[in-house]
C-alpha positions as semicolon CSV with decimal commas, in nm:
position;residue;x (nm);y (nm);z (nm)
1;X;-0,018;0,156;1,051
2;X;0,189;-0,166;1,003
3;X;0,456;-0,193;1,264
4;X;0,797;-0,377;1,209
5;X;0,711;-0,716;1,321
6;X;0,971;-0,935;1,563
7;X;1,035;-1,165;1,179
8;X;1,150;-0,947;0,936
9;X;0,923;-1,090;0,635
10;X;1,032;-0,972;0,288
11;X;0,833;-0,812;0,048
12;X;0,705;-1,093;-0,110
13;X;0,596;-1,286;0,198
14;X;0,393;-1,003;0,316
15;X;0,198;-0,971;-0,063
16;X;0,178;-1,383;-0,084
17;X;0,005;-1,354;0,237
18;X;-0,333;-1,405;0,301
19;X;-0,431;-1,046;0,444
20;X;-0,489;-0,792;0,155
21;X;-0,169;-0,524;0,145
22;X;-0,218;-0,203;0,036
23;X;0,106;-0,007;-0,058
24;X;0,226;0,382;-0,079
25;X;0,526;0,403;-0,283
26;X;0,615;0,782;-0,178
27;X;0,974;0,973;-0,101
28;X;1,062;1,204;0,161
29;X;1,100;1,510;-0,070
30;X;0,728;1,439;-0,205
31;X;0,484;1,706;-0,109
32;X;0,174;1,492;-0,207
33;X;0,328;1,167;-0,046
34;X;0,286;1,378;0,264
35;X;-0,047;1,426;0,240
36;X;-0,108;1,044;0,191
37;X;0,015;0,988;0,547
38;X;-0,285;1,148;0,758
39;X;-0,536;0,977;0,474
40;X;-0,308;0,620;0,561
41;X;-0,365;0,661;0,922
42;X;-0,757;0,745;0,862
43;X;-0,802;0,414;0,685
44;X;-0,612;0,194;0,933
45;X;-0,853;0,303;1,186
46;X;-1,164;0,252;0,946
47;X;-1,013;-0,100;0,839
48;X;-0,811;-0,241;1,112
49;X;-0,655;-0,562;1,073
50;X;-0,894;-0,652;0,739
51;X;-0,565;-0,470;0,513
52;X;-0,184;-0,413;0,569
53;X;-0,070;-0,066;0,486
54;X;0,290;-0,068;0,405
55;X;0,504;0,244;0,304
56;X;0,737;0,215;0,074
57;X;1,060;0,484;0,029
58;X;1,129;0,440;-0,399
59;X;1,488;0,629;-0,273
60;X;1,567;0,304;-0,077
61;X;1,447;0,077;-0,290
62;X;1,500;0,183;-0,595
63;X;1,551;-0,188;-0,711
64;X;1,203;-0,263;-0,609
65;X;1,045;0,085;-0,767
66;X;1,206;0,006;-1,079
67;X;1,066;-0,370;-1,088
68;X;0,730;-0,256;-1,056
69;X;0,769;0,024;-1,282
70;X;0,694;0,310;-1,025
71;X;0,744;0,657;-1,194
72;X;0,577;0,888;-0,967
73;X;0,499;0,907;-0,608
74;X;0,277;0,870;-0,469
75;X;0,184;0,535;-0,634
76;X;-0,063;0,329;-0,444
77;X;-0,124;-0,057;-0,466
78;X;-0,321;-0,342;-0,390
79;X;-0,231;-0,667;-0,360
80;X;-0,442;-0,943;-0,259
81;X;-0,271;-1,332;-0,228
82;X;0,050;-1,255;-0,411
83;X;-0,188;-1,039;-0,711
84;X;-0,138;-0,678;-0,822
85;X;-0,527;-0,612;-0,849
86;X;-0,533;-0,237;-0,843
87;X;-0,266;0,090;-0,904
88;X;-0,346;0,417;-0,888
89;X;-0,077;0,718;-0,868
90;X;-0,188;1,064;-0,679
91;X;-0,338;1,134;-0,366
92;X;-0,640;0,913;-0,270
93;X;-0,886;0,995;-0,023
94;X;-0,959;0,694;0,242
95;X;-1,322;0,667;0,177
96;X;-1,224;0,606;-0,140
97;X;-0,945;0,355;-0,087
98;X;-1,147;0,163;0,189
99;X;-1,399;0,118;-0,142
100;X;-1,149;-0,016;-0,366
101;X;-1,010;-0,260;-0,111
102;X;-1,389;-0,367;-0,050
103;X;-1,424;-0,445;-0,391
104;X;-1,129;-0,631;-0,433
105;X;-1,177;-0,862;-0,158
106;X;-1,524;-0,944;-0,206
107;X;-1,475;-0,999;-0,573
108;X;-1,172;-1,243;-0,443
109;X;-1,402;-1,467;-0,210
């Protein structure tokens, strides 16, 4: 799972990077967002390095929830160069997920 790095990078630095991000919008008091946590874990191992996973708490950043018109948690996202290329809210299942970011990326190169 991504790890605080030694730079803090903001938001936008990570998504106009060059590694695909996928992001879980969730809040602590979400039963579902809790599920999304085991299934986060499962595709960092199946992926590695090839996608950053971020997590993303809508009750502390409410400014940044409300900019990208997040309504419900979980909300999941992928971004790829700076690009919103997929959304999806609900629980999704890795296999899944690890298809989706497949897509994207080889449609992108």
């Amino acid at each position: 799972m991504e790890q605080t790095a030694n730079k803090r990078e903001s938001f936008g630095e990570i998504l106009g990077g060059s590694t695909p991000v996928l992001v879980d919008f969730f809040a602590e008091w979400c039963g579902p967002c809790r599920l999304m946590k085991p299934i986060l874990e499962e595709l960092h191992q199946r992926m590695g390095d090839k996608v950053r996973i971020l997590k993303i708490d809508i009750d502390k950043s409410p400014a940044l929830a409300d900019n990208l018109n997040i309504h419900s948690v979980p909300t999941l996202m992928f971004f790829q160069n700076g690009k919103s290329l997929w959304r999806q809210s609900g629980v999704v299942q890795a296999l899944q997920l690890e298809k989706i970011i497949k897509q994207h990326t080889t449609n992108q190169q």
